[in-house]
C-alpha positions in Angstrom: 151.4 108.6 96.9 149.5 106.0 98.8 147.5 108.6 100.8 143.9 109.1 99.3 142.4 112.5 99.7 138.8 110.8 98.0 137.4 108.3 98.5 133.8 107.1 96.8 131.2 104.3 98.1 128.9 103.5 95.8 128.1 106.9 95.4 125.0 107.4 92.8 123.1 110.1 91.1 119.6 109.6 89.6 117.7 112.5 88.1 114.3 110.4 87.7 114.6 107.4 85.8 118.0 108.3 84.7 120.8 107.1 86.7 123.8 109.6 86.1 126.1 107.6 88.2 126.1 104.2 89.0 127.0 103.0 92.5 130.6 104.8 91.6 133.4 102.9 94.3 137.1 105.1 92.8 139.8 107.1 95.0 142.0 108.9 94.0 145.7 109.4 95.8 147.3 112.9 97.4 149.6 114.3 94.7 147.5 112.9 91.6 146.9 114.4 88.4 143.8 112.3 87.2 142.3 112.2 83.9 138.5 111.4 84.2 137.3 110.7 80.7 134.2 109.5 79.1 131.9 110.3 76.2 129.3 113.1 76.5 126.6 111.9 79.1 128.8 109.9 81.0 128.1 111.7 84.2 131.8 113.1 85.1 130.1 116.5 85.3 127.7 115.2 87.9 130.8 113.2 89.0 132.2 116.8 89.9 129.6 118.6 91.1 129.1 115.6 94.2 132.1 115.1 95.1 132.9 119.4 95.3 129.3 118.5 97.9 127.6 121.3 95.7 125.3 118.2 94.4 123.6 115.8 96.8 124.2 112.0 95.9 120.7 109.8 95.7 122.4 107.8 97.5 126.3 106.6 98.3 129.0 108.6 100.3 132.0 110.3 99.8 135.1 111.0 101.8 137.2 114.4 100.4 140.1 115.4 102.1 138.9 113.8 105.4 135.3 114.8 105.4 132.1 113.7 104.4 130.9 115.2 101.5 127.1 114.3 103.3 127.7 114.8 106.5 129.3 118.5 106.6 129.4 119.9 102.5 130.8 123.2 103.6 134.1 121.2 105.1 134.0 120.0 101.5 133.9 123.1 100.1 137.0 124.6 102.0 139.0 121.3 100.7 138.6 121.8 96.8 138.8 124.3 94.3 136.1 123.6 91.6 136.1 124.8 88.1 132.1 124.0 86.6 131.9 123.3 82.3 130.6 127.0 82.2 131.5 129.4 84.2 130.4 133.4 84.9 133.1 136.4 85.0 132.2 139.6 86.0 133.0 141.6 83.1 133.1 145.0 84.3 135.2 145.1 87.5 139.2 144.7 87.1 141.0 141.3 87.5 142.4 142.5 90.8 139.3 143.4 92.4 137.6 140.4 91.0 139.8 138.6 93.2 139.6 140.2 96.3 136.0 139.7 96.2 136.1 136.0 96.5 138.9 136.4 98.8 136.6 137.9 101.1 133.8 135.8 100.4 135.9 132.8 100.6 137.0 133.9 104.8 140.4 134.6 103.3 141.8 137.4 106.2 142.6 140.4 105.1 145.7 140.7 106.6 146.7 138.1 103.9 144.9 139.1 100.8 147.1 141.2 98.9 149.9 138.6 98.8 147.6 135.6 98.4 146.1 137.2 95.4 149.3 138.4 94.2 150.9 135.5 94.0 148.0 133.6 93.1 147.8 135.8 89.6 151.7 135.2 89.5 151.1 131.3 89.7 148.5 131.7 86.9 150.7 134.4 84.8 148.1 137.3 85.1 150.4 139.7 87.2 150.1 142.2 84.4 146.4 142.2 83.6 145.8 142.7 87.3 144.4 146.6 86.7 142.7 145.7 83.9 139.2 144.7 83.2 137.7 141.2 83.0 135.7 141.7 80.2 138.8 142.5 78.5 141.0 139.1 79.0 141.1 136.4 76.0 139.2 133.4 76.2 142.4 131.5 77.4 143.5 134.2 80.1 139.5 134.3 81.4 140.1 130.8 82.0 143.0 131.1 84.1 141.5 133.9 86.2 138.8 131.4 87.0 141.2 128.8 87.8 142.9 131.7 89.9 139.3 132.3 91.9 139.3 128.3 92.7 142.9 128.5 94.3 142.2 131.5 96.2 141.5 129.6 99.3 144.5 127.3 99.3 142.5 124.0 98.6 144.5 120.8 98.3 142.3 119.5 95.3 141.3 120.7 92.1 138.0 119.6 90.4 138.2 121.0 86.4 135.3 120.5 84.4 136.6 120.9 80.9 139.1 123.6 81.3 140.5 123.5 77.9 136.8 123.9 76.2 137.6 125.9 73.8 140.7 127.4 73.9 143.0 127.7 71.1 146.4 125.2 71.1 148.6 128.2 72.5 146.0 128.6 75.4 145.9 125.0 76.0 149.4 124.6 75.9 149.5 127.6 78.6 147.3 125.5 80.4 149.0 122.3 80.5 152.0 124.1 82.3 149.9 125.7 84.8 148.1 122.1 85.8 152.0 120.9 85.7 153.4 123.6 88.1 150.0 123.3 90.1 151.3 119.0 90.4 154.4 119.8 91.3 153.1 122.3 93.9 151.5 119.6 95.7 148.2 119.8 94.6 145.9 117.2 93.3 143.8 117.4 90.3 141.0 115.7 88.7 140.7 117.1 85.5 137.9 116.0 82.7 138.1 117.0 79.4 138.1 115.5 75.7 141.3 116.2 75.0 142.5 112.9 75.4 146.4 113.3 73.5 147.2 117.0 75.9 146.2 114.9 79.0 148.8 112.6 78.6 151.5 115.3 78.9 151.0 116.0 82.3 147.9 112.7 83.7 149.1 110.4 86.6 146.2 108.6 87.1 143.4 108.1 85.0 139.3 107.2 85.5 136.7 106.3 82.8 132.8 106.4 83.1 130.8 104.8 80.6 127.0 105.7 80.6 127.5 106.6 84.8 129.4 103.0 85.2 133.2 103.6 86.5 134.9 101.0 83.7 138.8 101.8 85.6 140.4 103.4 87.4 143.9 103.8 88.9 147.7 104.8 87.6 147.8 104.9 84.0 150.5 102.1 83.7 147.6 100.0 85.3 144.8 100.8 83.7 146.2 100.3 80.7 147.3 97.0 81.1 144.1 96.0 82.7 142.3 96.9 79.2 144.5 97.1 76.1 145.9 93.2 75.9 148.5 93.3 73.5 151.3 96.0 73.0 152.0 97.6 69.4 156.1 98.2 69.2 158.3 99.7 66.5 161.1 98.8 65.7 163.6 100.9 63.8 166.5 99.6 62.5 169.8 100.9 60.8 170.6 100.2 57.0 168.2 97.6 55.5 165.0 95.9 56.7 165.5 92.6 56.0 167.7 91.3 58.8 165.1 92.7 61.0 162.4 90.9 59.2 164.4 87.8 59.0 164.9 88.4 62.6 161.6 88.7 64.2 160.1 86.1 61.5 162.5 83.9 63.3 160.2 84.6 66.3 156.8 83.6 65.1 156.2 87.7 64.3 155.0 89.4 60.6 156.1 92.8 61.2 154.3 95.7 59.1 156.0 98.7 57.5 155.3 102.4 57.7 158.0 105.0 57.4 160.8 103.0 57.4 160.2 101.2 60.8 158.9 97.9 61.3 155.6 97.7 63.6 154.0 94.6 65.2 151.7 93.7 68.3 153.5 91.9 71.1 151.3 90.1 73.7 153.7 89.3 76.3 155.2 91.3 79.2 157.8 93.9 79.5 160.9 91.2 80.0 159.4 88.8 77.2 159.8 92.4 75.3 163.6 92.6 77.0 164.0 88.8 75.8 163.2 89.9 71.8 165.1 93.1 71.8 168.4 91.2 72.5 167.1 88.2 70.2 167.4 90.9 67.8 170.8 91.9 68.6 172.3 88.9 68.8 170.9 88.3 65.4 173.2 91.1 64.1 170.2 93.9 63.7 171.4 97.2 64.4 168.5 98.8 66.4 168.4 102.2 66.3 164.5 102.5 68.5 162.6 99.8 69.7 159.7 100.2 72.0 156.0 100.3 72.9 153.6 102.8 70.8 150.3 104.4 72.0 149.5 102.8 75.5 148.8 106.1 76.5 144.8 108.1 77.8 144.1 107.6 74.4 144.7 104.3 73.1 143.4 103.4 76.6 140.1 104.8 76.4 139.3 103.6 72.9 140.1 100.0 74.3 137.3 100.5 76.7 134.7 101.4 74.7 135.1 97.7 73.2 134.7 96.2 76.7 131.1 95.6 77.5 129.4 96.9 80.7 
């Protein structure tokens, strides 16, 4: 997944004196599911909206897919599927026909429509709410039929504003798959939202803007390691405590308790972690877990917001 399908150079977004995004330099690799976080005001919406070339940067480029968001937007356009923070449905027509009329308006040819929009409302499980009307989905099915209108032309990369805004947890878990079987597919997402725990289930890659400043970006595994310093671990061991507490006291480490497992911070690397697990074995502890909690979009993201800009 070395291959980039965008690439930013100090792309940047001022709206009079406020600068919505700062000189931005991120890419993001083919195949990615990337998290793009950030507290309200961050500028991931405007983030979005350049690099789908329906916003024009102050100043900056980008590179999507192989074209210059700049130099020739509607190339951009016919790269990536983008889903804004509020979005428009018409209401009265049925969910079939609201297709077909982006299919057309997208250059899909007609010769292909019916299957592409069949199988496009399969891939988004609407297939049986095709003859019905739009104003008549739920909240989570209207999102997936606008999800469905951004795949209609086959782009490679997704751009999802908030997606899960909203929804109930039985929507966003319906979600969660879809973005999961869309990655698997072979499409590559970008994917803001504030719901930092759900992204975890399915994120590769994660970004986070800070007041329009990128503060990281890459895998998760890296950015993680480039912010949160030390490691919390449990450990959970069988029968009684104190051999465990003997054990890692032996070690220069004051464990704490919570629900009968043992939890500390551990600064060092993954084999100094290897090292103290088998310290722990040889010293007779009968491990039943031991390993790294949190680490993940979440834990992450709160890190940065300690890191200054």
């Amino acid at each position: 997944m070395n291959e980039e399908i965008v690439r930013t150079s100090a792309l940047r977004r001022e709206y009079g004196e406020v600068v919505a995004v700062n000189d931005v330099n991120f890419s993001v690799p083919k195949g990615a599911v990337m998290a793009l976080v950030g507290p309200n005001g961050a500028g991931k919406s405007t983030l979005l909206k350049m690099l789908s070339a329906l916003l024009e940067p102050t100043r900056g480029s980008a590179v999507v897919n192989g074209v210059d968001i700049n130099e020739n937007p509607r190339g951009v356009h016919a790269s990536v599927g983008f889903l804004p923070d509020f979005f428009g449905l018409y209401e009265e027509i049925a969910v079939k026909e609201y297709l077909e009329y982006f299919a057309r308006a997208y250059g899909v040819p007609e010769d292909r429509r019916e299957k592409l929009i069949a199988d496009t409302l399969a891939d988004v499980d609407l297939t049986g709410k095709a003859a019905g009307k739009v104003g008549a989905l739920s909240r989570g099915m209207r999102q997936r039929l606008a999800i469905a209108r951004t795949l209609l032309h086959e782009p490679p990369l997704l751009l999802l504003d908030e997606p899960a805004s909203g929804l109930d947890p039985e929507a966003r878990h319906g979600l969660q798959k879809l973005f999961t079987r869309l990655a698997q597919s072979g499409k590559t997402l970008v994917v803001s939202s504030h719901i930092l725990t759900e992204l975890e289930d399915y994120c590769t890659h994660v970004a986070i803007l800070r007041q329009g400043n990128l503060v990281a970006c890459g895998s998760l595994a890296e950015v993680s390691a480039s912010i949160v310093k030390t490691r919390r671990i449990r450990l959970r061991p069988a029968g009684g405590l104190e051999a465990a507490r003997t054990a890692l006291a032996a070690a220069g480490i004051t464990p704490s308790l919570e629900a009968n497992s043992l939890f500390f911070t551990f600064p060092g690397g993954d084999e100094e972690l290897a090292a103290l697990l088998k310290r722990l074995v040889d010293a007779g502890v009968k491990v039943i877990s031991f390993g790294e909690e949190g680490g993940g979009i979440q834990d992450t993201y709160l890190a940065s917001l300690e890191q200054k800009l």
